[in-house]
C-alpha positions as CSV (number, residue, x, y, z in Angstrom):
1,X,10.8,20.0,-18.5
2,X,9.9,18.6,-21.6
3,X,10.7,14.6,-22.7
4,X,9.4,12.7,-25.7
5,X,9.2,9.1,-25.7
6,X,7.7,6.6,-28.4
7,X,5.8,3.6,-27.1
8,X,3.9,0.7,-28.6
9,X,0.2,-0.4,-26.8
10,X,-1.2,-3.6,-27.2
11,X,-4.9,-2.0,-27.5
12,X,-6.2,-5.7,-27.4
13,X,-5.4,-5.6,-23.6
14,X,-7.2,-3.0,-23.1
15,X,-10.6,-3.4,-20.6
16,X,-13.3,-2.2,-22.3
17,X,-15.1,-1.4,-18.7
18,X,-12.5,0.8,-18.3
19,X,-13.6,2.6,-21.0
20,X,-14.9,6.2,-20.7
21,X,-16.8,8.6,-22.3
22,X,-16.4,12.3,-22.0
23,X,-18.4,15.2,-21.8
24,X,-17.2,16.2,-25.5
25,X,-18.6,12.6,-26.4
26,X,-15.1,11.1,-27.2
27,X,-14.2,7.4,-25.2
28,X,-11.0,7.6,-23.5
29,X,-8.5,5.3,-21.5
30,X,-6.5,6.2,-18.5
31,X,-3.1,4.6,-18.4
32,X,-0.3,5.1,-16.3
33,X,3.4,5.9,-17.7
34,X,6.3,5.5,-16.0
35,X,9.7,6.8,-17.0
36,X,12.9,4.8,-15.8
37,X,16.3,6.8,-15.3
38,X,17.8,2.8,-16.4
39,X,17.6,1.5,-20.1
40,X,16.4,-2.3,-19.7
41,X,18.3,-4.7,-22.3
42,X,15.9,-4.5,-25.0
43,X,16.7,-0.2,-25.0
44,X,13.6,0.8,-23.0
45,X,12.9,2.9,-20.3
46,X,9.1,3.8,-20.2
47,X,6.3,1.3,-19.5
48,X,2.3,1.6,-20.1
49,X,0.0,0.2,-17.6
50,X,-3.6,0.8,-16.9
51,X,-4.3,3.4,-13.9
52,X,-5.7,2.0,-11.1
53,X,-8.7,3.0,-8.8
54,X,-7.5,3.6,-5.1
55,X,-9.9,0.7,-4.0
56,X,-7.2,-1.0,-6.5
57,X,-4.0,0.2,-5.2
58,X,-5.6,-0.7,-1.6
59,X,-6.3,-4.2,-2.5
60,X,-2.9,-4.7,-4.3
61,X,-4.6,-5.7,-7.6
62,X,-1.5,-6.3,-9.9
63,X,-1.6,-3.8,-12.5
64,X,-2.2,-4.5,-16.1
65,X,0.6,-4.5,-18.5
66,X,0.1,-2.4,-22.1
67,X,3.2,-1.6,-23.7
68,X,6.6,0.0,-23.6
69,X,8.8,2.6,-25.3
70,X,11.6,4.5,-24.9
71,X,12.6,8.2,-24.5
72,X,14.2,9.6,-27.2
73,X,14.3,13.4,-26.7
74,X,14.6,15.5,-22.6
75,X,15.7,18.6,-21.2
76,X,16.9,16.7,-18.4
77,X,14.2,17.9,-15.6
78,X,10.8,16.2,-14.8
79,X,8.5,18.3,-12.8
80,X,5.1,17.4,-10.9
81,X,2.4,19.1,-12.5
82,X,-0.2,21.0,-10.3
83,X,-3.6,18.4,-9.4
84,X,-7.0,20.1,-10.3
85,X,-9.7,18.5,-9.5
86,X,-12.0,17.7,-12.0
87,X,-15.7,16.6,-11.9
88,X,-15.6,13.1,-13.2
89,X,-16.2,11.8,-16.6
90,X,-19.6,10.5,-17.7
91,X,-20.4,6.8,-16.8
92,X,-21.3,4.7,-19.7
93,X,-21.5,1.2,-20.7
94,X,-19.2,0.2,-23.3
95,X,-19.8,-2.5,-25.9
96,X,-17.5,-4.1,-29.0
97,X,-18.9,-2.0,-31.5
98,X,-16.4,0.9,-30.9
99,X,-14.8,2.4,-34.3
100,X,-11.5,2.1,-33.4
């Protein structure tokens, strides 16, 4: 399946501890999107939050909010992709000074 959806982050809500850096020395964020089969009233069915550690999920942290969108292009079909499991990303210590 393929879907294309545009959506607009509010990069200021971003926590920079949640920052990470990987092994191609790039920073990277991990979000979680979620697609809606409704349309809310503003014409939106995807939402942006920030992924969550299990220890998160467990504790029932509520989730932070970045942004929304909406699909504008699917074949119809979502599939579940395959996990792999990867060896984790560097651990660094982010500051302000990031370029972006």
């Amino acid at each position: 399946m393929a879907s294309k959806s545009d959506v607009s982050l509010c990069v200021s809500d971003f926590n920079k501890e949640k920052y990470r850096q990987g092994k191609n020395g790039k920073f990277y964020y991990d979000v979680t999107v979620s697609t809606s089969d409704e349309t809310n009233s503003y014409g939106q069915n995807v939402s942006v939050i920030e992924k969550q550690t299990k220890e998160e999920r467990t504790a029932e942290k509520k989730a932070q909010y970045l942004g929304n969108g909406g699909t504008f292009w699917t074949t119809g079909t979502i599939s579940l992709v395959e996990k792999i499991n990867n060896e984790k990303a560097a651990e660094i210590e982010v500051t302000d000074d990031l370029s972006f």
